[in-house]
N, C-alpha and C positions, 0 to 999 in steps of 0.2 A: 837808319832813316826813319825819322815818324813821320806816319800818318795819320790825319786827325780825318773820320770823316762824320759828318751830322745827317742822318736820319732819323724821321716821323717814328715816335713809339708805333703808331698807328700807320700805315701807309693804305690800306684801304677802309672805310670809314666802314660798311655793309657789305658782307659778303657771307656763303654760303657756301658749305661744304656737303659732298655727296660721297656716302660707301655703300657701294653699288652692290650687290648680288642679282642673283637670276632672279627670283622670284621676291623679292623687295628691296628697297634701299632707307639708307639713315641718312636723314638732312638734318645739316646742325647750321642753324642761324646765327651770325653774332653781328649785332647794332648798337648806337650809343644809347647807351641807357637814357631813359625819358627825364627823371629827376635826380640823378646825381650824375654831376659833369666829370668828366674822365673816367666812368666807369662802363660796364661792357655788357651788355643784357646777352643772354645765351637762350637759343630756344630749341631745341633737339625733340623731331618727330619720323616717324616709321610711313610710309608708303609703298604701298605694291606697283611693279613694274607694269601696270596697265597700261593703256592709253588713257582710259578714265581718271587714275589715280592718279598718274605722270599730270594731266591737265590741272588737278588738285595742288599736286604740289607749282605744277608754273603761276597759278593765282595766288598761291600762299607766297610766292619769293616775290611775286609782282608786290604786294600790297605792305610786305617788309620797306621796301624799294630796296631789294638788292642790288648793287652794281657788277656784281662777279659773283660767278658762283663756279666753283672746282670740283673736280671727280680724278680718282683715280682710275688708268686705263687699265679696268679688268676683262680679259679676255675681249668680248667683244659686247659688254652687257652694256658700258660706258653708251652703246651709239644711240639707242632709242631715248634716254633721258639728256643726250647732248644735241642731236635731230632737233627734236621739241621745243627745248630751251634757248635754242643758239638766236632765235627770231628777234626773241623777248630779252635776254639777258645777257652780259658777255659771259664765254662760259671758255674754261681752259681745263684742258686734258694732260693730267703730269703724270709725270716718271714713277711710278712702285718704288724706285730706288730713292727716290728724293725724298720720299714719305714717310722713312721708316719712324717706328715709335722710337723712345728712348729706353735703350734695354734697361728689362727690370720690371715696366710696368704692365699693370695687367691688360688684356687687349681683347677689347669685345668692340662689335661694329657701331656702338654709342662712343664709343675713345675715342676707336680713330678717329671718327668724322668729326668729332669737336677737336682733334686733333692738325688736321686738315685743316678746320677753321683758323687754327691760329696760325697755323706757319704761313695760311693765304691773307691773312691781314697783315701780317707782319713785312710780307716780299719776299718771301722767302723760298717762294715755289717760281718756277720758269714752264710754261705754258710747251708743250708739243703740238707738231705741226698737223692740225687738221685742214685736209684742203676743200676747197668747196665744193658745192654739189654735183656741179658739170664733173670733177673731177675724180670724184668719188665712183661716180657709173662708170667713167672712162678705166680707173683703176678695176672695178670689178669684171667689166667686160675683160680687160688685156689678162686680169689674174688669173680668169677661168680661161682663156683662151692657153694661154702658159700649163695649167694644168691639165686640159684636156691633151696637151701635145706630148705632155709626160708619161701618159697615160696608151697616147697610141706607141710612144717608145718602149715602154712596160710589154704590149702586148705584143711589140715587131718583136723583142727580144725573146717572148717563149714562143713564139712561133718559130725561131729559129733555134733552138733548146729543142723543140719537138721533133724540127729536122734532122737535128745529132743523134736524136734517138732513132730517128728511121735510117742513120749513119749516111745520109745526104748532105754533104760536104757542099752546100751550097754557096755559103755563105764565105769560104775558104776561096773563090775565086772570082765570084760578083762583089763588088761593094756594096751596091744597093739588090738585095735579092726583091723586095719589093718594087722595082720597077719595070717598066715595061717587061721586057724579056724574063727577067723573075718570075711575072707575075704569072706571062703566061705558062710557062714550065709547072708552076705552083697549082697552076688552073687544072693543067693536062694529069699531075699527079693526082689529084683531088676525085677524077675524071674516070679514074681507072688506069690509065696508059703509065707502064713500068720500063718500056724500053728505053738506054741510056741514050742510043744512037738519035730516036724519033724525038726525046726532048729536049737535046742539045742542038738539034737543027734549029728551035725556036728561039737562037740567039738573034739580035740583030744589030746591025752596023758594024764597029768596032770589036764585038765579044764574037764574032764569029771565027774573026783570030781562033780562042780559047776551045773548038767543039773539040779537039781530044780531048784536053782537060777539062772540058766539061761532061765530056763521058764517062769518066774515072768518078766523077765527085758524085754523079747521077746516080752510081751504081749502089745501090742499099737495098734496106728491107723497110721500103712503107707499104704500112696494111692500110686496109680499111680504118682501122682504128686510127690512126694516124690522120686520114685523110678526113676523117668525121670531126674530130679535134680542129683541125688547119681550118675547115669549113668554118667553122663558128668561129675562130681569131681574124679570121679574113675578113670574114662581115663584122665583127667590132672595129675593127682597122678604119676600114670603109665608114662607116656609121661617124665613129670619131673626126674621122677627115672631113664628112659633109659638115660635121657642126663647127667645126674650124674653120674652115669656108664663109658660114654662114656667121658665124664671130667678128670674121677679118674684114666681110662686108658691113656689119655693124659698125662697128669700131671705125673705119673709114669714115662712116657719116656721121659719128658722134666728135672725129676729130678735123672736120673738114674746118673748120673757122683755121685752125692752126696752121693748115697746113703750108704756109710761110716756115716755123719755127722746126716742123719733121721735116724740111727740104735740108734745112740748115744743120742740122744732127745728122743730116742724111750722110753729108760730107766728109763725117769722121769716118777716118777708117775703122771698118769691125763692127760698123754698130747697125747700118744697115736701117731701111725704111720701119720694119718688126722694129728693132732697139729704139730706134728713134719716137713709135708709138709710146713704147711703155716707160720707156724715161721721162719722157709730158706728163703721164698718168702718172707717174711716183713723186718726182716731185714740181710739176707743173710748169707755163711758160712764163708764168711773172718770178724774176730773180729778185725784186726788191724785197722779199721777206726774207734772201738769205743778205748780209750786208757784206760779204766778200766772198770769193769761190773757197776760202779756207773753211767756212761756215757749211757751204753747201757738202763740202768732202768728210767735214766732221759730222755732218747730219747724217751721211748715206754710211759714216762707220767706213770707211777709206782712209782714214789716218792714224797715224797712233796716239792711245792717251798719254794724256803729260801723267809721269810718274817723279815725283823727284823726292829723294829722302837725303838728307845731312848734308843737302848744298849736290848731289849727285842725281844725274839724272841717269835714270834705271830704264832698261828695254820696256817696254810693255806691248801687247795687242793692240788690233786696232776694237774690240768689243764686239759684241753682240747687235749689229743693227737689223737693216728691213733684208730679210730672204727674198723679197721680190727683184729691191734693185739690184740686190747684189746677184742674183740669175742672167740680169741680163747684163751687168757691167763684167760678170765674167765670162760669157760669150762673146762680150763685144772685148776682151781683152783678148781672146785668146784667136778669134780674128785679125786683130790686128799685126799677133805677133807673128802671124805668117808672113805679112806684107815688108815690101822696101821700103818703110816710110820710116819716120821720126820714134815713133810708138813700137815698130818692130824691132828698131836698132834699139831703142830702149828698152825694152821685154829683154834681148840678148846680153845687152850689157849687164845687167840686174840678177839676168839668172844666172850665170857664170859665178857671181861672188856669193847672190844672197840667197840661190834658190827657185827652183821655180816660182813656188806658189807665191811668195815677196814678190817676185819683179810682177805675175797678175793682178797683184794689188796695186804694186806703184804702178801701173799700168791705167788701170782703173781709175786712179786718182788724177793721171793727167787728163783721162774722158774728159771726166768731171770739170775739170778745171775749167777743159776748152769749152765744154756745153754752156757751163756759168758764162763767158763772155760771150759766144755766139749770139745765145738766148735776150742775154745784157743790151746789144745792140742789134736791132732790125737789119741795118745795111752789113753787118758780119759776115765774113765769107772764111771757111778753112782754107787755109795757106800751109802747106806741111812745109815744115824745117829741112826736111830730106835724113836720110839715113846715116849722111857723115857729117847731120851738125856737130857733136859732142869733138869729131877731128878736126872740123872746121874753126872750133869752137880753144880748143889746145892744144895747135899742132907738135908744139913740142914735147907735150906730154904723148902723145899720138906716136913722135917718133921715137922715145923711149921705150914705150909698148911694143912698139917693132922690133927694136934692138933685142928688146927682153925677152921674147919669143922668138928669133933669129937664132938667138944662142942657148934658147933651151932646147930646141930643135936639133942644131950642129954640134954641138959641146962646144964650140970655140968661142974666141973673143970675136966682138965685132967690133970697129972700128971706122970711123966715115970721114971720110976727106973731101975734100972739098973739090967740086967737079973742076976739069981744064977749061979753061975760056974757050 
């Protein structure tokens, strides 16, 4: 089958390329030359990553009249010269991988970025999603709050490492050893008090069941030393928690305008009011920048890439995407799959053939899909399918599965007839 298709040599008339370091960058300018028509004037200069300089270079692209100007996303140096710019000029932040030179030639930060210049005149680059301001704080706030939580997890865990070393078996019969009753036990130890009996009493409610067996776990060797250690994790623990706190109350008022669109996330199972924050903050309430949920799943790296060689299509990954979102779609995955809903009979189904970790992915990816349509429509409401759509959906294949498990169970044949009237 031929394809004919006709594009512009040129598809954008002025544009300007940036390769960025910490401490300066190369701007390459290419515009139509003033006296020879169809030809390309190039202008390649050095600027330091000041705000002063940054200001130089935004008066230098003004008076070009650039209409775009590109950067490659390094680390994080891309933000202060794409901040600045974004006011004044259209500015698009692309892929390292989209960029690469052509092997062979030599590569200094004057190449690339005239390098850069051409493949961005030409259409040849695709723009990555930066979101805007409002959303940018909203992402910083949820990402630090995300980390700080990591972080009291990091310190619950050697303070429970410290407990095995004072051979307090604590943790072997509380779930949570930092809760109430935990804590006060933790407190008493810290305190002085070594008897098993006096701080097994300090169980309450339902773990008072437990005070033999919390007399046996009690019994060890904490010192002082131990208890001086536990002292300082406790008050990191605590410290951590008040600024999480005080995060969650932020965050609250920075996403109050939305919160319509976290009610409606709210709904899905697994994801919870937290997932529903930080899913707005990654990637926002307006779907129209993705233009189907297939977009939206291939953005968050939730599906696989097309791999196809000799007319065959070959397994691949789903790639490298955002660690953010993917923290919380697989929290909100693994939630889910505890529950009797559509998404947990799907987690079971999946992991049975393909594996755990596949079915928390295809799990993830239907998140996504439901969020994309939620989001898509104001009046949206989740409606779950129930847990025996897939039986609902091909009973007779459904009744095969029975049979075929009937008879790996018994060793026999099975065999159905038809009920008496």
């Amino acid at each position: 089958m031929e394809e004919i298709t006709e594009e512009a040599a040129e598809l954008v008339a002025r544009v300007a390329a940036l390769d960025i370091g910490k401490a300066s960058l190369v701007a390459c300018v290419r515009v139509p030359h003033e006296t020879k028509p169809g030809a390309r004037r190039q202008e390649v200069r050095t600027f330091t990553t000041t705000t002063r300089s940054l200001l130089q270079l935004q008066d230098w692209l003004v008076c070009q009249g650039v209409t775009l100007c590109v950067m490659e996303a390094t680390s994080s140096y891309w933000k202060p010269p794409f901040y600045l710019l974004e006011d004044a000029i259209e500015c698009w932040v692309v892929n390292a991988r989209d960029v690469k030179n052509v092997p062979g030639r030599p590569k200094t930060d004057r190449l690339d970025a005239v390098w850069l210049g051409k493949l961005a005149e030409r259409g040849m680059l695709r723009p990555s999603f930066v979101p805007p301001p409002w959303q940018r704080e909203l992402r910083d706030l949820c990402r630090y709050r995300r980390t700080l939580i990591q972080e009291r997890t990091r310190e619950k865990q050697r303070a429970e490492k410290l407990l095995e070393d004072a051979q307090i078996k604590l943790s072997a019969v509380i779930s949570d050893i930092f809760g109430k009753s935990g804590r006060d036990m933790l407190e008493a130890l810290i305190a002085g008090q070594r008897d098993p009996y006096v701080l097994a009493q300090m169980a309450r409610g339902s773990m008072r069941g437990k005070i033999g067996v919390l007399q046996e776990a009690l019994t060890g060797h904490f010192r002082d030393h131990h208890g001086y250690l536990l002292t300082m994790m406790l008050a990191r623990i605590d410290a951590l928690t008040a600024q999480i706190e005080a995060l969650t109350g932020r965050i609250d008022e920075v996403i109050a305008p939305f919160a319509r669109q976290v009610a409606q996330l709210d709904e899905i199972p697994g994801v919870g009011a937290t997932g529903a924050q930080e899913m707005i903050a990654e990637f926002g309430a307006d779907m129209t920048r993705f233009p189907t949920a297939g977009h939206l799943v291939s953005w968050a790296k939730y599906a696989p890439k097309a791999r196809q060689s000799a007319g065959k299509n070959k397994p691949a990954t789903t790639g490298k995407g955002n660690p953010w979102i993917a923290g919380t779609l697989g929290e909100a995955a693994m939630g889910a799959a505890r529950t009797k809903t559509f998404l947990g009979s799907r987690y079971h189904r999946l992991a049975r053939r393909r594996g755990k970790q596949r079915a928390l992915v295809a799990v993830g990816n239907s998140i996504l899909t439901i969020a994309y349509y939620l989001l898509s429509d104001p009046e949206a409401h989740f409606t779950d399918l129930g847990p025996d759509w897939h039986d609902r959906l091909a009973p007779i294949r459904r009744k095969r599965q029975l049979i075929a498990e009937l008879e790996r169970l018994s060793g026999k044949k099975v065999l159905l007839q038809e009920a008496a009237a």
